[in-house]
C-alpha atoms as one frame of an Amber mdcrd trajectory, in Angstrom:
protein
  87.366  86.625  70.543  84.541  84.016  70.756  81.251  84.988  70.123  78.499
  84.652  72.818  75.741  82.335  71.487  73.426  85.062  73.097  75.184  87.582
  70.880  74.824  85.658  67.795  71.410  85.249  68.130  71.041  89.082  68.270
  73.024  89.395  65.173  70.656  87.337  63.168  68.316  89.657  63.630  69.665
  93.030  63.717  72.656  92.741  61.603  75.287  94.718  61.862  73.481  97.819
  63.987  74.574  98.689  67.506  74.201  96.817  70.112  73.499  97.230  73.436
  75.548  94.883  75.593  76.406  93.794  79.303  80.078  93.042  80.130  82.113
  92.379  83.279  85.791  93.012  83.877  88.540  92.581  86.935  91.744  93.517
  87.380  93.303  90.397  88.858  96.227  91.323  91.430  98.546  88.023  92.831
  99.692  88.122  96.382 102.798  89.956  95.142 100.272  93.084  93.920 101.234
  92.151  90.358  98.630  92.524  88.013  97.417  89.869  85.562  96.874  90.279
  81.982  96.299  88.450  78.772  97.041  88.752  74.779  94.252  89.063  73.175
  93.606  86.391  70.037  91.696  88.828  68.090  94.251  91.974  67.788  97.246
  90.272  69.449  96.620  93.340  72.367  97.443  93.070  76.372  94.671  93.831
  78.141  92.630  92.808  80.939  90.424  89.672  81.517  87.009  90.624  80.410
  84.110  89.218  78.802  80.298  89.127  78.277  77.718  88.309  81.461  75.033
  85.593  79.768  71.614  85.658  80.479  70.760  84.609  83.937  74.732  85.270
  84.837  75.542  87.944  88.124  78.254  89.818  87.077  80.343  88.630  89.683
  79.863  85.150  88.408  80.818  86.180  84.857  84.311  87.198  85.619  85.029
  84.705  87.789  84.265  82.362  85.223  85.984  84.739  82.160  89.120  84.636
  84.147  89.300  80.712  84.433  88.349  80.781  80.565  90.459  83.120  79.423
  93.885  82.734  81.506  93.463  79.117  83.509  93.430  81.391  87.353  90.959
  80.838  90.042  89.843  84.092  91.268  87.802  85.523  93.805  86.344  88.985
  93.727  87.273  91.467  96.519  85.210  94.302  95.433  82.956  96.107  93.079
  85.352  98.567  91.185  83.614 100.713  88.798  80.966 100.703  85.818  81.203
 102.162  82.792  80.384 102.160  79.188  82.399 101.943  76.159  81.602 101.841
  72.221  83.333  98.919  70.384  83.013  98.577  66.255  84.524  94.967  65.359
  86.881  94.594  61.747  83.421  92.944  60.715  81.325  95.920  61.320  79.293
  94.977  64.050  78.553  97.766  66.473  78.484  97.412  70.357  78.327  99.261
  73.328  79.491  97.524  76.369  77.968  98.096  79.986  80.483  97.198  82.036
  81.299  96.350  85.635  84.491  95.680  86.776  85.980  94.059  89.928  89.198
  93.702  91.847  89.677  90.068  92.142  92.567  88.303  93.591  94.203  85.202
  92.705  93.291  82.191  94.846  94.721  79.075  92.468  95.172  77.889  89.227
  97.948  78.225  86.929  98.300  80.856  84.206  98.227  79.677  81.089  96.621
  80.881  77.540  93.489  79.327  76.060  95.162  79.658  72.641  91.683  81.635
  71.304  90.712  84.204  73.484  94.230  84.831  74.736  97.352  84.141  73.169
  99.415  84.616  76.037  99.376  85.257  79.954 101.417  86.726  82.137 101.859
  88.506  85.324 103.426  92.401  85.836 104.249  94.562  88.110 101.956  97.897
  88.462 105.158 100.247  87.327 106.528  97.539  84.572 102.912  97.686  82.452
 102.937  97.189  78.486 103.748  99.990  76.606 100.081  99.618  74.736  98.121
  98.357  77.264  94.832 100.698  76.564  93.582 103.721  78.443  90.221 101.744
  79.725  92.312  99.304  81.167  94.872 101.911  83.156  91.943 103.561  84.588
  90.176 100.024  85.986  93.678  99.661  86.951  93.778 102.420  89.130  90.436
 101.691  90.544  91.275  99.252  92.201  94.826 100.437  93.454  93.250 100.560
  97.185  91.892  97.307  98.554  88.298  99.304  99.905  88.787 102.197  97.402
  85.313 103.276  96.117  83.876 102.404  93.136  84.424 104.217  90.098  82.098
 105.650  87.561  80.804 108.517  84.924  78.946 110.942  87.415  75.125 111.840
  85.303  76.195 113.913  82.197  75.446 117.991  82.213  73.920 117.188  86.007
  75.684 117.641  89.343  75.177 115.132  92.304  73.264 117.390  94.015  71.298
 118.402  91.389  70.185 114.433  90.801  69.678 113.951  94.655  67.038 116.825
  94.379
């Protein structure tokens, strides 16, 4: 996957040690309900369109733009989905940790088509006809955002209960 400038900079400083990073994520549904997803170019992968949110960037912003990048659609977003965090370490040995927020966007225009770097292939499925090794992070934003105004997901306060944190 290309490398953020922003991300690059980092790494000329710190090296190889974890980083901490902001990402953004959708699950792209056509007006059929299928769902859209992308080969990745670095592990050959399906997964989801995702990417990193630049400096100055809204979230919101970042996917929209990730998705054009990535697979040539024109999305909007619908809703907030979830936000999570996941630890990533790269063939290279960088370390990351990704804060991410993901969206349920739908498809509004464009044509879907592969950027030949960051995805090798796109291509639209059904919710039951999924790829056999499409990853567990990516079934569960996938579920998020089964329901048009379902509520967003996310990791409730670890060792706490909600009503301890409201106290």
């Amino acid at each position: 996957m290309a490398v953020s400038p922003y991300v690059s900079t980092l790494r000329a400083h710190i090296g190889r040690d974890l980083l901490l990073l902001p990402g953004a994520g959708a699950v792209v549904r056509d007006g059929a309900g299928r769902i859209l997803l992308l080969r990745r170019g670095d592990d050959g992968r399906w997964a989801l369109p995702a990417g990193m949110i630049e400096p100055g960037e809204q979230p919101a912003d970042a996917i929209v733009r990730e998705i054009y990048e990535e697979t040539g659609v024109v999305a909007e977003v619908e809703r907030l989905a979830g936000v999570g965090k996941h630890v990533s370490v790269y063939p290279n040995g960088d370390h990351c940790e990704y804060l991410v927020v993901w969206f349920r966007c739908r498809a509004v225009g464009g044509e879907a088509r592969p950027d030949g770097e960051e995805s090798l292939e796109v291509a639209w499925f059904a919710p039951g006809d999924l790829p056999a090794g499409l990853g567990e992070r990516a079934r569960l934003r996938i579920a998020t955002t089964e329901s048009p105004g379902g509520e967003a997901w996310f990791s409730p306060p670890a060792g706490r209960s909600g009503a301890e944190v409201r106290q």
